[in-house]
N, C-alpha and C positions, 0 to 999 in steps of 0.2 A: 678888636674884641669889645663886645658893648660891656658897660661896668654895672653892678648893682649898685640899687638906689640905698642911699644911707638913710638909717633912722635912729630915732631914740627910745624907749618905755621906758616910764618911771612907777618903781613899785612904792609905795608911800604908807609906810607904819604908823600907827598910833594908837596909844592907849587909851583908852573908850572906856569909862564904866567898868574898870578892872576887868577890860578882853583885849586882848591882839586884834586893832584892826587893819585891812588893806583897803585905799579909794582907787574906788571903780568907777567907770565911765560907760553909758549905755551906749552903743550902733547905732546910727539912724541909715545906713546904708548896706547894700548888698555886698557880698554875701553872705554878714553876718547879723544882719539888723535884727534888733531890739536883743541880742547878745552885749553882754559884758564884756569889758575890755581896760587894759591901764591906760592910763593917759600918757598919748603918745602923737608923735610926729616926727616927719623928715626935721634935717640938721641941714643948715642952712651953707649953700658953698662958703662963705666967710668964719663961718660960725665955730667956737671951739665946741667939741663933743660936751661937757658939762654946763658950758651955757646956754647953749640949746636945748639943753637938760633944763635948765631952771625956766628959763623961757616957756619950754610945750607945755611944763607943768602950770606956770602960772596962770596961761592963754584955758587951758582946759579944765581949771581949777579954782583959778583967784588968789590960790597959794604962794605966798614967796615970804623970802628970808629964812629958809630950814637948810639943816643937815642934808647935803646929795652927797653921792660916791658913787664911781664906775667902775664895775667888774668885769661883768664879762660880756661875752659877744656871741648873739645867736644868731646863726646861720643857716638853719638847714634849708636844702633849697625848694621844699615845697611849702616853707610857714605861713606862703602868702599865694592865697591861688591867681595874684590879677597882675602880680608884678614880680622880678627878683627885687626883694629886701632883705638888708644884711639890720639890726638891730642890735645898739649900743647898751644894753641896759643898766640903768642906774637904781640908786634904793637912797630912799630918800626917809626923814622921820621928822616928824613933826609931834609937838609937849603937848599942846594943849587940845583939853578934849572937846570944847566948847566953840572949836575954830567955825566961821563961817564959810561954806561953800558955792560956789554956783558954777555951772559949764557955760559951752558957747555955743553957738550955733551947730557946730559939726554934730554934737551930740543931744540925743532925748533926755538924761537924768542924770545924775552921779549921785553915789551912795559909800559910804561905810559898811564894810561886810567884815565877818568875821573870820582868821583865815582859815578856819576849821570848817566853817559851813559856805564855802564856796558856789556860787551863780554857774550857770553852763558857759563858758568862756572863750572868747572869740579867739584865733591865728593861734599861737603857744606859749599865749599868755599864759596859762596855770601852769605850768613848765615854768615860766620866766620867774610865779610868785613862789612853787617849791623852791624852785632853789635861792631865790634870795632868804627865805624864810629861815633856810638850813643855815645859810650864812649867815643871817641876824643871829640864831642862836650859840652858834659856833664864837663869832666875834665879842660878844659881849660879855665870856667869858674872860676873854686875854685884853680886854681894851675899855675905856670909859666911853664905850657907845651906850651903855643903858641910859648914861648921864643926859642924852639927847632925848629920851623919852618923860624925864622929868622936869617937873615946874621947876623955875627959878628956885625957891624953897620947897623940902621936902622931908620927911621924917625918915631915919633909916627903914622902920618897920612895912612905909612905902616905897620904897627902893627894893627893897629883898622880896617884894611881893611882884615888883615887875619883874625881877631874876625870874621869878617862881611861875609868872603865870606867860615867860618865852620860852622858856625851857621845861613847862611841864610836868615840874617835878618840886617837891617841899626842899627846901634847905635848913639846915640848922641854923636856928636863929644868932647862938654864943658865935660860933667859929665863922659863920656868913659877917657878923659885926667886928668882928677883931680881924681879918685879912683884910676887909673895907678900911676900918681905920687905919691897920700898918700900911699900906699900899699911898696914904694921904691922898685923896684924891678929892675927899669933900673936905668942910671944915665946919664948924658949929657957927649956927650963924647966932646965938645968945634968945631967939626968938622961941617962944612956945606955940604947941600947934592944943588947943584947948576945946578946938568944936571938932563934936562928937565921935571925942574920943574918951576911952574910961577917965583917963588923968592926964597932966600937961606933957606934952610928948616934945622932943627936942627939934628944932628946925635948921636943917643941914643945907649947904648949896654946894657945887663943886667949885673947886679949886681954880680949875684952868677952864676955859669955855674949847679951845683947839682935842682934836680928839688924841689921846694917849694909847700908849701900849703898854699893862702892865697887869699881870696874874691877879684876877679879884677872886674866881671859886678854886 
């Protein structure tokens, strides 16, 4: 029985300018050319599935040293009209919003998109980035994933606004600060945050850099 060919997609978040964004990769090849697409590629027969995660990301991005995790597995058997591929996909985040990027050869462009205003999208990848999407919003409720999406240093009032601007919705500031704090997850780093803000704001970092499980909303 012939096997399908294993692959990878990596969906890669980052806050941009107080927006959710997703990197995207342009087609230079049929049948999807000059279509959008995540950065992706086969996993190599040696290869463990998350290093070949950081791998295709870095090869099609310039990206490396971030947050990856692997969920789930898409399969259906027509995602790809030239081949059976079976797709490992992983979701990845990255802090900073000032990161340099570049592609490689395989591809014409990459871009930051925002995930509400999504490009026409190659194979089922937009399938791939709803549902990681829903699972970023879902997880970062129960876990210090948001913490992956912050600088080193950060002010609470910018932490409750990345709650606010994955999940869509305002929080109360009192009871969003006080679960935060019971929960210990960050700690005061004794630093003030004084450019342009009304007054000197407190500079917080997290506690543990490994990711947690523990009720923050």
């Amino acid at each position: 029985m012939e096997s399908p060919i294993l692959a990878t997609d990596v969906v890669v978040f980052n806050i941009r300018k107080w927006k959710l964004k997703v990197l995207l990769i342009k087609m230079n090849k049929e049948p999807f050319i000059w279509q959008w697409a995540l950065p992706g590629w086969f996993i190599g027969i040696n290869e463990l599935c998350i290093d070949a995660a950081h791998r295709i990301l870095f090869e099609a991005s310039s990206v490396s040293d971030l947050y990856i995790e692997q969920l789930k597995v898409f399969d259906s058997l027509d995602r790809d009209p030239k081949a059976r591929i079976v797709s490992i996909a992983h979701m990845a985040i990255i802090k900073k919003d000032d990161l340099s990027i570049k592609t490689n050869d395989r591809y014409t462009d990459i871009a930051w998109f925002d995930v509400e205003d999504l490009p026409i999208m190659a194979y089922d990848h937009l399938e791939i980035i709803k549902y990681w999407y829903e699972r970023l919003k879902w997880k970062i409720t129960y876990s210090t994933l948001s913490l992956s999406l912050m600088p080193e240093k950060f002010t609470l009032t910018e932490l409750q606004k990345v709650f606010e601007i994955v999940l869509k919705k305002d929080l109360d500031k009192r009871n969003f600060r006080k679960k935060l704090l019971k929960a210990w997850v960050v700690q005061d780093t004794w630093d003030k945050k004084t450019i342009w803000v009304p007054r000197p704001a407190a500079l917080y970092t997290a506690i543990h850099s490994d990711l947690e499980f523990v009720d923050l909303l």
